[in-house]
C-alpha positions as CSV (number, residue, x, y, z in Angstrom):
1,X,110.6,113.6,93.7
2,X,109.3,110.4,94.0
3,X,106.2,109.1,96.1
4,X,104.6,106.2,97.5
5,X,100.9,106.0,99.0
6,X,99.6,103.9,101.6
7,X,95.9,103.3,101.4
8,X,93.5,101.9,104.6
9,X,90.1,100.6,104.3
10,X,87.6,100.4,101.5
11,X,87.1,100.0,98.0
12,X,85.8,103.4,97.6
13,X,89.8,104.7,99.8
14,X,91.5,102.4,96.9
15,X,89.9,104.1,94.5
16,X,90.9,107.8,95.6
17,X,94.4,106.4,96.2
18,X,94.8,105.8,92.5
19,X,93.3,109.1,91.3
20,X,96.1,110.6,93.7
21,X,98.7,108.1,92.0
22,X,97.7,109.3,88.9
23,X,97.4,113.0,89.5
24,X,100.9,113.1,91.2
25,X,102.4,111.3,88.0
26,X,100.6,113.8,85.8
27,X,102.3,116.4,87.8
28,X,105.9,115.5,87.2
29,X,106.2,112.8,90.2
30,X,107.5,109.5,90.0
31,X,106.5,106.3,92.0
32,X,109.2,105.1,94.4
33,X,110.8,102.1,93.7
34,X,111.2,100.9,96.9
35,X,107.9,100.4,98.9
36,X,109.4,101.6,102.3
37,X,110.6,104.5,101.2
38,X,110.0,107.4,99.3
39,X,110.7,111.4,99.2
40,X,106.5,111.8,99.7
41,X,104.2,109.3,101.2
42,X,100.7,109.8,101.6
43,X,98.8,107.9,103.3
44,X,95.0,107.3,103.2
45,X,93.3,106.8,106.4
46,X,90.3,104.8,107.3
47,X,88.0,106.1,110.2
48,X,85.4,103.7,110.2
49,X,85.9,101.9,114.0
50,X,88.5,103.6,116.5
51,X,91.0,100.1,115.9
52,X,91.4,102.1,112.6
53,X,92.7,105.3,113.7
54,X,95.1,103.0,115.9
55,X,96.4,101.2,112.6
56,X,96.6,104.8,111.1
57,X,98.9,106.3,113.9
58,X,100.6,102.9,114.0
59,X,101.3,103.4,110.2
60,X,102.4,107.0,110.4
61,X,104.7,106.4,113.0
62,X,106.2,103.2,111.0
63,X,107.0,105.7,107.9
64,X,108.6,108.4,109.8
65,X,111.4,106.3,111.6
66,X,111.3,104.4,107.7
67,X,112.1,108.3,106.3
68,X,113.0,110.5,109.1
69,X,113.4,113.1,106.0
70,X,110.9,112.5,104.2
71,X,106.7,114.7,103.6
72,X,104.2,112.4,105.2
73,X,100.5,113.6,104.1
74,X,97.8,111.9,106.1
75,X,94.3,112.6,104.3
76,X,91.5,110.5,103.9
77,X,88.7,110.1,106.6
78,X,90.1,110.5,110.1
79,X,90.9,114.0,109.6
80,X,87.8,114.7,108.0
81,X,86.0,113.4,110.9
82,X,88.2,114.9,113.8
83,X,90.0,118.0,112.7
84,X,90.6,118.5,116.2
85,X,92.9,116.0,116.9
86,X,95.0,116.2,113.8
87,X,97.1,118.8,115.8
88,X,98.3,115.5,117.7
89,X,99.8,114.0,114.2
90,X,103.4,115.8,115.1
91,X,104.7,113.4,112.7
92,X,102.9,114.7,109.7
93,X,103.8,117.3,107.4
94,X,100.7,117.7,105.7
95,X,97.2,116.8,107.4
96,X,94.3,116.8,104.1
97,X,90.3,115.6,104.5
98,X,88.9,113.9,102.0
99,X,86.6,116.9,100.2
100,X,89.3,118.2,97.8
101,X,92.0,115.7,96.5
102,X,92.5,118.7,93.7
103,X,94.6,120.5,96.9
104,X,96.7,117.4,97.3
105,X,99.9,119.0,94.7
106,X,99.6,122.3,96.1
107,X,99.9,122.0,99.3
108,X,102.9,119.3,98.4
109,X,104.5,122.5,96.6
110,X,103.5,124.6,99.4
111,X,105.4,122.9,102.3
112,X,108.4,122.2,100.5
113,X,108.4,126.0,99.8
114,X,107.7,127.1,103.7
115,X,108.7,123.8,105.5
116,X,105.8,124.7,108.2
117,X,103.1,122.0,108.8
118,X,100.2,122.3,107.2
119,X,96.7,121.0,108.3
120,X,93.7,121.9,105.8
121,X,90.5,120.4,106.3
122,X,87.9,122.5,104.8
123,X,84.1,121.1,106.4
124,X,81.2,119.0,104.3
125,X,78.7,121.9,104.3
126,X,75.2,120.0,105.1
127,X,73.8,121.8,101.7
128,X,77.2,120.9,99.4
129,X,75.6,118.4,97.0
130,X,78.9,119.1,94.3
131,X,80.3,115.5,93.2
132,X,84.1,115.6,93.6
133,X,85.4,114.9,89.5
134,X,87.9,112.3,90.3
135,X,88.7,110.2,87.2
136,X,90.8,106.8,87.4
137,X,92.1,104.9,84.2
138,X,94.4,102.2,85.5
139,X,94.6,100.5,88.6
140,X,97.6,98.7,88.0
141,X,98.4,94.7,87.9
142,X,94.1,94.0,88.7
143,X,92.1,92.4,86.1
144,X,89.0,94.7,87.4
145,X,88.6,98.4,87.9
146,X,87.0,100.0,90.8
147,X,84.8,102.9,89.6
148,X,83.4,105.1,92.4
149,X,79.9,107.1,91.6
150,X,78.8,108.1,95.2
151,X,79.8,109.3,97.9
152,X,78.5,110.7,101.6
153,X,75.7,108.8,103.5
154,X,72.4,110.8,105.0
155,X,71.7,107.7,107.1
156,X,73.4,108.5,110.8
157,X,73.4,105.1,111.8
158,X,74.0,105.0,115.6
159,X,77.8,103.2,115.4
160,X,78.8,105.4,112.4
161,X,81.2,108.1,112.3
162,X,81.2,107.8,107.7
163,X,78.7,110.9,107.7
164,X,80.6,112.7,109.9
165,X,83.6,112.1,107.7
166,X,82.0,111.7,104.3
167,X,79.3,114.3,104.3
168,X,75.9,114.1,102.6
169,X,75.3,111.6,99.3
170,X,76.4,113.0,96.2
171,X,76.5,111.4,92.7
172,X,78.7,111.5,89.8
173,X,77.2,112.5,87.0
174,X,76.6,110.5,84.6
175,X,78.4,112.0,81.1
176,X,81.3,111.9,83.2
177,X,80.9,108.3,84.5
178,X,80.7,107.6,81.1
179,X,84.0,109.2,80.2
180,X,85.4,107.1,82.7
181,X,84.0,103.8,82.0
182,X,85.2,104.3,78.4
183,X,88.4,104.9,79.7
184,X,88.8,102.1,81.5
185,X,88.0,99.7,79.0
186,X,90.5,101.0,76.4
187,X,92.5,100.0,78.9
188,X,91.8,96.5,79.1
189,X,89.6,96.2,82.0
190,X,87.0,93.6,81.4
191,X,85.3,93.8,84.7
192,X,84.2,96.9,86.5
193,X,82.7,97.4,90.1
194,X,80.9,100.3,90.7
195,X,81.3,101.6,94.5
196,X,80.4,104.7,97.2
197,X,79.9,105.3,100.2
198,X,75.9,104.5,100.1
199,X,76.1,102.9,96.8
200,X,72.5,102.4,96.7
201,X,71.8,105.7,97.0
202,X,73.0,106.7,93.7
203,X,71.1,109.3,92.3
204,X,69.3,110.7,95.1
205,X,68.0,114.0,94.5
206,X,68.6,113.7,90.7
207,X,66.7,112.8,87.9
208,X,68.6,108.9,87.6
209,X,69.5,106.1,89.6
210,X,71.8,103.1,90.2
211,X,69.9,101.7,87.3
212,X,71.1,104.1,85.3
213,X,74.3,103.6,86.2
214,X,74.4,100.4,85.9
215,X,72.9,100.0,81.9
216,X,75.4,102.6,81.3
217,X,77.9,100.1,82.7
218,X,76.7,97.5,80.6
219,X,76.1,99.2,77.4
220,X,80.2,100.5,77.5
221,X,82.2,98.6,74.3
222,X,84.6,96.3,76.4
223,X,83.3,96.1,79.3
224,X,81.9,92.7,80.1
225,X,81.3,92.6,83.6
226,X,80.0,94.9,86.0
227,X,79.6,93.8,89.4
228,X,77.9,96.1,92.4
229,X,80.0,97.0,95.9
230,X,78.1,97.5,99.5
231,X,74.3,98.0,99.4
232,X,71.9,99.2,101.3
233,X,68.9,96.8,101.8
234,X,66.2,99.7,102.0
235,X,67.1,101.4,98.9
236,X,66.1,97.9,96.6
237,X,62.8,98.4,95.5
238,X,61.1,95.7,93.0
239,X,61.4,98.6,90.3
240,X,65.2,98.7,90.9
241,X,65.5,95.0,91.1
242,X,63.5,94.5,87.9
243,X,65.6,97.1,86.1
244,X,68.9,95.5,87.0
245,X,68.2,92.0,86.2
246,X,67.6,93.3,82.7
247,X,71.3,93.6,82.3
248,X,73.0,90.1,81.2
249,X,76.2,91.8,82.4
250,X,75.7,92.6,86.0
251,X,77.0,89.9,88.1
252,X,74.7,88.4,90.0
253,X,76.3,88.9,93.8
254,X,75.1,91.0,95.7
255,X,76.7,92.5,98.9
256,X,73.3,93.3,100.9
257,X,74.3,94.8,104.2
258,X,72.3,93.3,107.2
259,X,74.4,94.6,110.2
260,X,71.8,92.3,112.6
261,X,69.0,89.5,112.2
262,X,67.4,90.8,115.5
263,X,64.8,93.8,115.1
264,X,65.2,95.1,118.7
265,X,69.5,95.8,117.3
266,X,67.9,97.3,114.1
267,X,65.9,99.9,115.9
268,X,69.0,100.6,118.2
269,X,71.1,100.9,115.6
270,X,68.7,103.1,113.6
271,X,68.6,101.6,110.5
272,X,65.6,101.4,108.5
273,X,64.6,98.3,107.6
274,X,63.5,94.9,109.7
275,X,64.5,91.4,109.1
276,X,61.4,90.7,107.3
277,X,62.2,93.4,104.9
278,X,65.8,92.4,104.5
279,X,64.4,88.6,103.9
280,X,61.9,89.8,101.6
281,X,64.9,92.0,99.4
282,X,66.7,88.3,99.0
283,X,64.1,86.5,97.6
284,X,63.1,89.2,94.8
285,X,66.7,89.4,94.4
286,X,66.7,85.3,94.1
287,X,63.2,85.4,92.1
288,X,65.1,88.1,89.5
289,X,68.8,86.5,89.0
290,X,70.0,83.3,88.0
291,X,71.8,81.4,90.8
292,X,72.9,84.7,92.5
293,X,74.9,85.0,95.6
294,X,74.2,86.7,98.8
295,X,76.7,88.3,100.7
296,X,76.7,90.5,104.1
297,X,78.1,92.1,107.0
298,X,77.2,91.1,111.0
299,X,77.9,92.9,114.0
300,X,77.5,91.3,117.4
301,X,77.7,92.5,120.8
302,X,76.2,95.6,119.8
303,X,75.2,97.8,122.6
304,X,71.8,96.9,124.6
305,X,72.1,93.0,122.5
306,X,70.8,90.5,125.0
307,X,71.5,86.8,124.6
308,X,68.3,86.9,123.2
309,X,68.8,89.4,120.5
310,X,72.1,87.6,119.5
311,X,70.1,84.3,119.3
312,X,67.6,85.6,117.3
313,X,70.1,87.4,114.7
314,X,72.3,84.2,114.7
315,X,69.1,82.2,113.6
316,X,68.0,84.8,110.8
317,X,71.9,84.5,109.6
318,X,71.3,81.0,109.1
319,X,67.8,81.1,107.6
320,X,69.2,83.2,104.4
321,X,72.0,81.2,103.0
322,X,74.7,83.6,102.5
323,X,77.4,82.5,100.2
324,X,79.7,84.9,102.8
325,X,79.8,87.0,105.7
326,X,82.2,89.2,107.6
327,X,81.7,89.0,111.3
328,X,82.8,91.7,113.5
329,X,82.5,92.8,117.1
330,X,81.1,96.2,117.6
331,X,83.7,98.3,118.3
332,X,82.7,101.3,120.1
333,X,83.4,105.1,118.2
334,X,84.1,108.1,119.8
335,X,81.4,110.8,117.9
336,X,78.7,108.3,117.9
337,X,75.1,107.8,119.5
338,X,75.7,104.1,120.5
339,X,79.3,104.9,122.1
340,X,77.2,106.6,125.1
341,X,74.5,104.2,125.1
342,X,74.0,101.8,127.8
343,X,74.2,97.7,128.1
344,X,77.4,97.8,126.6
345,X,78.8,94.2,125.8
346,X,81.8,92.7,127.8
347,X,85.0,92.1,125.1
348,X,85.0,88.3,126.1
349,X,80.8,88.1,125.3
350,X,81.4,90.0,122.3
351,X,84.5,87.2,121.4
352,X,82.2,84.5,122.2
353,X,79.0,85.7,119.8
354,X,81.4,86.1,117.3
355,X,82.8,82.8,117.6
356,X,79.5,80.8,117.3
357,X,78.4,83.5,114.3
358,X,81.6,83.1,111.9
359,X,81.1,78.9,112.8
360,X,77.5,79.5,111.4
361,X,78.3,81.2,108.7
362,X,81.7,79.1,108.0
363,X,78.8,76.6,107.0
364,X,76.3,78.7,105.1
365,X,79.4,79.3,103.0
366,X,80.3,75.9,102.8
367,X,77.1,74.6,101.8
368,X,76.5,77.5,98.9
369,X,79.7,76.7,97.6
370,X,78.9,73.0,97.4
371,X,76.0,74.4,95.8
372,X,77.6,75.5,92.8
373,X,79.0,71.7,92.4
374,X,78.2,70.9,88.9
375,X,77.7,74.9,87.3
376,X,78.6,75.5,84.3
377,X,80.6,79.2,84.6
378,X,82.5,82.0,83.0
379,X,85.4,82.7,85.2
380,X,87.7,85.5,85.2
381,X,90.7,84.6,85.8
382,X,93.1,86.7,87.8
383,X,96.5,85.6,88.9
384,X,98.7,82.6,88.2
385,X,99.9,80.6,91.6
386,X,101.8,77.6,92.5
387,X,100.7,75.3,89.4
388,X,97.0,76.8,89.6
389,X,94.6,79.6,87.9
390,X,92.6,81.4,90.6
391,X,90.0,83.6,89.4
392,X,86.0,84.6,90.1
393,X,82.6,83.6,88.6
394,X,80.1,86.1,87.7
395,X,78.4,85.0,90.8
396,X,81.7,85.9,92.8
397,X,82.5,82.0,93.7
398,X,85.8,81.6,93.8
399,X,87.9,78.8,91.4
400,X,90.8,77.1,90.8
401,X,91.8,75.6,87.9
402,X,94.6,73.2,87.0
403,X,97.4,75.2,84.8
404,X,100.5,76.5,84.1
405,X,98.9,79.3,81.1
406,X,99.6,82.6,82.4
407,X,98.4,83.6,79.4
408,X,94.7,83.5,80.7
409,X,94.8,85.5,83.7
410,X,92.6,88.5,82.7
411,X,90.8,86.3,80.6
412,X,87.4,84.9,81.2
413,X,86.9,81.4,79.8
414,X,83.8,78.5,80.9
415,X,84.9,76.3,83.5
416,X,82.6,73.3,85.0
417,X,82.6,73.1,88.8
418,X,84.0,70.0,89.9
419,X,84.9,69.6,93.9
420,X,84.1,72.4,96.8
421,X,86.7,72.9,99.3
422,X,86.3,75.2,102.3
423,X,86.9,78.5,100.5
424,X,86.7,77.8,96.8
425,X,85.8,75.1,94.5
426,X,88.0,73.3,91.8
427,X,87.2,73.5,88.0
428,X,88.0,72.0,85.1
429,X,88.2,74.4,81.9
430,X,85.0,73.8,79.3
């Protein structure tokens, strides 16, 4: 039988799609040919704002009229975080959470043995601290691999529905990361980024850290770079920071979530730092790194934000420089604190914050890329198109370069920047 598998949301979602790909191919499946079609799709949910579970029952529905005969498995995070719906998914043969991938064959065998739907979701026990042994070696045509070493979050923020549907942090160890990094660069991969659910808290309640991680990362035969996913800005201490930028390999970008610039929106949204903090976090991480980048996430219209609030997060955006952002409007989830609280935004408000907050950072962006005017850079280059090579600098700028060598994508070669545009800059090859 052959399968194809559907995957929604993160890095750390992409990742457990491919240890499913290759667990199903070591199991006697084969991957469909045809990406519409297949005898067994799974597909991977995302939970993390309700939009999501709307794109995930939009994409169920899609694949059963696509195979009216064919075993649709929905796992990933909504069913984790509301087993009590999944009775709803009529359309769905098999209904998985995301603790135990290793049940994913079984239950495949099961139902085509019974024919009878099946829905198992077994619960994140508040005490379960076992690390889930999923290994990945290949993740297909990408010139970097995605390496996942955490997973659950203890934070609760007040928007967030992940702990609900992740459970509590727990780490891979770290003789089996090491496996797996060693894997992955037999096969090629010169660039690895290391991601989980909390990624900064890697480690917690062991005896290592992300450090640890990380040099182990750097100190793998063939691996050249290794760049970090999501952190979280509490969890960078000056020991941390100090440790890391002893590691020529780690790229220097680094994807600090802020959420808000406004302190009053901190406290509401129960995370546990302030904007002085945060600011304080980028300039050891600027004092430590050689011409790093700063990248984020910004929420606006968050329940209980006053024009004031918004103003004062809009200004702190602009007083740190980031190289890139991704503004969103807070999207109120069922399960959650905030979904309850009161001073909830009006949509057309929340439209217009976002508006004048992507326009601000639109031009942080533009001025850090013009910025790198001038930089000499290594550049790995990743994918050949219309007449140019596109690829990423350690510092995660992205550049084009004049060609027609397919030869180089996968490579990474010096450039010198030459010209900023609005989303990238042009090079020339050193």
């Amino acid at each position: 039988m052959d399968f194809n598998i559907l995957t929604l949301g993160c890095k750390v979602n992409q990742y457990e799609s491919q240890a499913m790909r290759e667990e199903l191919l070591r199991q006697g499946y084969t991957l469909s040919a045809d990406s519409d079609r297949a005898d067994i799709t799974v597909i991977n949910t995302c939970t993390v704002t309700s939009v999501s579970d709307a794109k995930n029952r939009k994409l169920i529905s899609r694949v059963r009229r696509q195979n009216p005969g064919g075993i649709i498995v929905v796992t990933g995070c909504m069913p984790q975080a509301f087993p009590e719906e999944m009775h709803t998914l009529t359309d769905c043969d098999i209904i998985l959470g995301n603790k135990e991938r290793s049940h994913l064959v079984p239950e495949i065998e099961r139902f085509i043995r019974e024919r009878s739907q099946i829905i198992d979701i077994p619960p994140h026990p508040n005490k379960d601290f076992s690390y889930e042994r999923l290994t990945v070696s290949s993740f297909g045509g990408h010139t970097r691999a995605f390496v996942k070493i955490e997973d659950g979050c203890n934070r609760f923020c007040s928007y967030c529905i992940i702990p609900y549907a992740r459970g509590r942090v727990r780490s891979k160890p770290l003789e089996d990361l090491k496996k797996e990094l060693e894997q992955v660069a037999l096969n090629g991969y010169r660039e690895v980024v290391l991601v989980g659910i909390n990624l900064s808290a890697y480690g917690l309640g062991e005896d290592f850290s992300l450090a640890d991680a990380v040099e182990l990362a750097c100190q793998t035969q063939g691996i050249d770079r290794v760049r970090l996913g999501s952190l979280e800005p509490e969890e960078m201490s000056d020991a941390l920071i100090k440790r890391l930028a002893g590691q020529e390999k780690l790229c220097p970008q680094f994807h600090l979530s802020l959420q808000s610039g406004c302190d009053n929106t901190l406290r509401a949204m129960n995370r546990r730092y302030d904007s002085a903090e945060y600011a304080r976090i980028v300039d050891s991480l600027r004092s430590a790194f050689d011409n790093p980048s700063m990248t984020t996430d910004v929420m606006v219209g968050f329940a209980g934000e006053t024009e004031d609030d918004f103003n004062a997060s809009l200004n702190f955006v602009r007083s740190i420089g980031f190289a890139k952002v991704h503004v969103f409007p807070y999207s109120r989830r069922k399960g959650t604190r905030a979904a309850e609280a009161p001073g909830q935004v009006p949509p057309a408000e929340k439209t217009r914050r976002a508006g004048l907050m992507a326009k601000a950072c639109d031009d942080s962006r533009s001025e850090f890329l013009r910025s790198q005017v001038g930089q000499r850079a290594d550049v790995l280059f990743e994918r050949l198109r219309h007449g140019y090579l596109e690829g990423y600098t350690k510092n995660y700028t992205p550049v084009r370069v004049t060609s027609a060598d397919a030869s180089l994508c996968g490579e990474i070669r010096p450039v010198t920047i030459t010209c900023a545009h609005a989303d990238y800059c042009d090079a020339e090859l050193a």
